[in-house]
C-alpha positions in Angstrom: 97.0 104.7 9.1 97.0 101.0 7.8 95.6 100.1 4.8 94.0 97.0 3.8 95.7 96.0 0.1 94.1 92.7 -2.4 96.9 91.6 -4.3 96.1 89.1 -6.7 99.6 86.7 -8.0 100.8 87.0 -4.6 102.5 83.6 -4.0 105.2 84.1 -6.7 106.8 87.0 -9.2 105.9 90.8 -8.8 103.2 89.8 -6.5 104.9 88.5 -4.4 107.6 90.9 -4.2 104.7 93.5 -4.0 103.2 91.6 -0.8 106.4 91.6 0.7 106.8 95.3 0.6 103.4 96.4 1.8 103.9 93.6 5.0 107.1 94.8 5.9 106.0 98.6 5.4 102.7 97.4 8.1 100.2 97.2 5.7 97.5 94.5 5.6 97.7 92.5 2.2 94.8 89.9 1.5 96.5 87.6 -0.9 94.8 85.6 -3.8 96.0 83.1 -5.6 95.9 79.3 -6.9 97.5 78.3 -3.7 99.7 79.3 -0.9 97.4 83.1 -0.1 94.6 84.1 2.1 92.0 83.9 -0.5 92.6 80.1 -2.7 90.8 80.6 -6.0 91.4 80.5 -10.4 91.0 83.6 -11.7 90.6 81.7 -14.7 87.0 81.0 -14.4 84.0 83.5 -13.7 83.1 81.2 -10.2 86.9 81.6 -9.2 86.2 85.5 -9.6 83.1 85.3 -8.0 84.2 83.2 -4.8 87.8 85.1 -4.6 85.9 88.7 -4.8 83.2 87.7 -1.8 85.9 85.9 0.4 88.3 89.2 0.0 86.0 90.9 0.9 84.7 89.2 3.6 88.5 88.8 5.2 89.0 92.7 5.0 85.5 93.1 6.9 83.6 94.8 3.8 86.5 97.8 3.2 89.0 97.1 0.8 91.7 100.6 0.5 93.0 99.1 -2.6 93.5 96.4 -5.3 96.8 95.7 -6.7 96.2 92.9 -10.0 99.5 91.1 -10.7 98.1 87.4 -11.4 98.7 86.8 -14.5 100.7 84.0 -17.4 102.2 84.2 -20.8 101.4 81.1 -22.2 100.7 80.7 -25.5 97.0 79.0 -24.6 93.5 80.2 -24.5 93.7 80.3 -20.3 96.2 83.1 -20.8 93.2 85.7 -21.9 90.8 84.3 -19.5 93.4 85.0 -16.4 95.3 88.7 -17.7 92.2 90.0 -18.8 88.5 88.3 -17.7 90.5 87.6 -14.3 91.8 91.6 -13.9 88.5 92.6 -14.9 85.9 91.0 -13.4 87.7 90.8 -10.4 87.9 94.4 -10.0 84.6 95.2 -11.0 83.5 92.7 -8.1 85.0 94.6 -5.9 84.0 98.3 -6.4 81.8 98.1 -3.4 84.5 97.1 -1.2 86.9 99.7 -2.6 83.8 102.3 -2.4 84.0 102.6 1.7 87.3 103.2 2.1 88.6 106.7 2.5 91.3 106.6 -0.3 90.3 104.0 -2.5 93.0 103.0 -5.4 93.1 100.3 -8.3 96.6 99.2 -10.4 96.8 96.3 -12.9 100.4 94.9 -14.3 99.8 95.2 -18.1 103.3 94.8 -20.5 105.0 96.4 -22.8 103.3 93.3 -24.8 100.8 95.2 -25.0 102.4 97.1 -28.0 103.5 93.6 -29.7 101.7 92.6 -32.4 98.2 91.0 -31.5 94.3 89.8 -32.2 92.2 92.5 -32.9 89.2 90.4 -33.0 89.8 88.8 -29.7 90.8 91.8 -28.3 87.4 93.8 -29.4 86.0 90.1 -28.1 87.5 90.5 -24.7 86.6 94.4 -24.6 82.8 93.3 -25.4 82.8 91.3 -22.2 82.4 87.8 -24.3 85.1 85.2 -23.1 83.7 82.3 -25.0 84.0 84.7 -27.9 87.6 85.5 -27.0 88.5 82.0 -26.2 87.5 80.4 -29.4 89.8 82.6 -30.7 92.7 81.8 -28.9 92.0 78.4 -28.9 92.4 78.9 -33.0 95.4 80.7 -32.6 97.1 78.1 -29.9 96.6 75.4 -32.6 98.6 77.0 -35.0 101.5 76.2 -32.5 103.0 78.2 -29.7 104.6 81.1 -32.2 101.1 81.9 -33.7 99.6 81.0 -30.1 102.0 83.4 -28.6 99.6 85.7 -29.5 97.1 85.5 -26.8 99.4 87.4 -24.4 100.0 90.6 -25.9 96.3 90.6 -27.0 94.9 90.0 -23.8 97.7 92.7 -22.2 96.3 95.0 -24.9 92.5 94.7 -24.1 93.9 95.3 -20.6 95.5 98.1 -21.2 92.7 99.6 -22.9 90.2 98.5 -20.6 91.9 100.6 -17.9 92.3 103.3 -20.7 87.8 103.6 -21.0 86.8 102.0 -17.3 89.2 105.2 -15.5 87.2 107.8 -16.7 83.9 106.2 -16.0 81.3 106.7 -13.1 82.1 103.7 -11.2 85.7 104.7 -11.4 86.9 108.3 -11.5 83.1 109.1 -10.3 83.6 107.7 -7.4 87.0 109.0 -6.7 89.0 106.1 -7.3 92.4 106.3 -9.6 92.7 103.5 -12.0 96.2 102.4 -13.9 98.3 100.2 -15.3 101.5 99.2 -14.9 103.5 97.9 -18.2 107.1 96.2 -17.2 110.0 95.2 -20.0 112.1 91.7 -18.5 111.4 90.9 -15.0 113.5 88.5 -13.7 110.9 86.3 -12.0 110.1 82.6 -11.9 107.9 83.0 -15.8 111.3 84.3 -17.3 114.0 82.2 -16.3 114.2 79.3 -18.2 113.6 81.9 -21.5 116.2 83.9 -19.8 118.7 80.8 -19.4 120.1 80.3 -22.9 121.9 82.9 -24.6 119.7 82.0 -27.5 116.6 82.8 -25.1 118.0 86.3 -24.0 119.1 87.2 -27.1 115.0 86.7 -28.6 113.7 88.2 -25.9 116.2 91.4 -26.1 115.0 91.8 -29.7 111.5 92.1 -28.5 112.2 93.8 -25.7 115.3 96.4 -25.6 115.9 97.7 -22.2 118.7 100.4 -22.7 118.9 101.5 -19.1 119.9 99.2 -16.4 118.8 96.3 -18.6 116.7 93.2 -17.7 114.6 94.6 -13.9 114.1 92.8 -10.7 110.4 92.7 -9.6 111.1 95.4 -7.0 111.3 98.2 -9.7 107.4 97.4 -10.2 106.4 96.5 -7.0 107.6 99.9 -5.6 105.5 101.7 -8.8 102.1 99.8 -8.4 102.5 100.5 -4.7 102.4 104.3 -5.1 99.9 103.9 -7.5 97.6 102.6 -4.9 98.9 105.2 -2.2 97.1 108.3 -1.0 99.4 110.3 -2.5 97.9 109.4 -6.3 95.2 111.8 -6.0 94.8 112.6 -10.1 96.4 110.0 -12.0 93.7 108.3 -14.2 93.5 105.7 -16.9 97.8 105.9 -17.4 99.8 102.6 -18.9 103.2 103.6 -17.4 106.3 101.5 -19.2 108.6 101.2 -16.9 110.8 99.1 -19.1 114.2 99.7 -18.8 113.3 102.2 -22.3 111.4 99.6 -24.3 108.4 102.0 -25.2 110.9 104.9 -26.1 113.0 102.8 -27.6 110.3 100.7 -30.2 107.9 104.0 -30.7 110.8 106.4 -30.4 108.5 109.9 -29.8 106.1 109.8 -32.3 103.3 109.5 -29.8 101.3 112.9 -30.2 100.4 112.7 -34.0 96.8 111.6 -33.3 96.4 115.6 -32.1 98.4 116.8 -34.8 96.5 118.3 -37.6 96.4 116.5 -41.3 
């Protein structure tokens, strides 16, 4: 049976690729984007949300099977927090009713393995609290330091995500009502926002350091695209509230396998 898909970033990067992939496999994809997509809109402001949410919803005739949130920038600017994480959120939250009459409804966001970088705590408790002017003043503090203090703004605003997904997947709007929520959280993609990083040896080399990928190295958008899409299948019956690093070994490699101590006793 076909399935009706939102995927927001879908005119470029993993969105794209993600769009692709679900057209060729006969699904129907709604697109949204700043330009070049089915639904025209900037997630960067709470109207954009608004009127992109309503005219999804309106082009999938009231049933959406599932929401795929890709859009998303790494600038080091106070727009970055309002688009990753005011954008992913309030997006998705506008369209729980839509995603409540389908048969198999599913939700997947693209966090990063930014999300482990260092980052804002205040801005990201800001962004958690629901309070974007809150969250932007502090970016816009942060961008004025320059871009390597403003840099920032992305791994906060991927972190907020990523614990967003974290407390909203285990809530009554979400696992109540039978819908599996997750993240997605890639190392390097080679896409249109990494290549001019990615074209200096200088460039890779920084971005390695950050970001070591011991198995197969940097990864085309495919080797996401193929993850969020069984994410939002009807085969992900259980899978709740999950970041999932599929980064070439970044995670392992930076936080090696000291991940069950907060169980262990003192």
């Amino acid at each position: 049976m076909t399935r009706t898909y939102v995927v927001t970033g879908s005119a470029s990067g993993i969105g794209a690729t993600t769009t692709r992939i679900l057209r060729e496999r006969g699904e129907t994809v709604i697109g949204i984007d700043l330009r070049d997509a089915e639904v025209e809109a900037d997630l960067s402001t709470a109207e954009g949300r608004a009127a992109a949410a309503a005219k999804a919803t309106e082009l999938a005739g009231g049933t959406i099977d599932a929401v795929i949130a890709c859009a998303g920038i790494s600038a080091p600017i106070p727009k970055t927090i309002s688009i990753n994480y005011f954008g992913v959120t309030e997006l998705l939250t506008a369209l729980l009713p839509a995603l409540a009459g389908s048969e198999a409804p599913r939700a997947a966001v693209v966090s990063s393995m930014a999300s482990l970088q260092p980052n804002s705590a205040e801005m990201v408790e800001a962004a958690l609290a629901g309070d974007e002017p809150r969250a932007l003043e502090i970016a816009e503090g942060l961008a004025a330091q320059g871009p390597m203090v403003g840099y920032l703004v992305y791994p906060s605003s991927k972190r907020a995500l990523a614990r967003w997904v974290r407390r909203s997947s285990i809530a009554p709007e979400w696992a109540g009502a039978g819908i599996p929520l997750n993240a997605v959280a890639p190392g390097t993609v080679l896409t249109p926002m990494t290549a001019d990083l990615l074209a200096t040896p200088e460039g890779a080399a920084m971005v390695d350091g950050a970001v070591p990928m011991p198995l197969n190295y940097h990864q085309p958008p495919e080797s996401i695209a193929h993850l969020l899409i069984w994410l939002t299948s009807v085969e992900n019956t259980h899978m709740a509230g999950q970041v999932i690093y599929d980064d070439g070994g970044a995670d392992a490699t930076l936080r090696g396998d000291d991940i069950w101590s907060w169980a262990d006793q003192s």
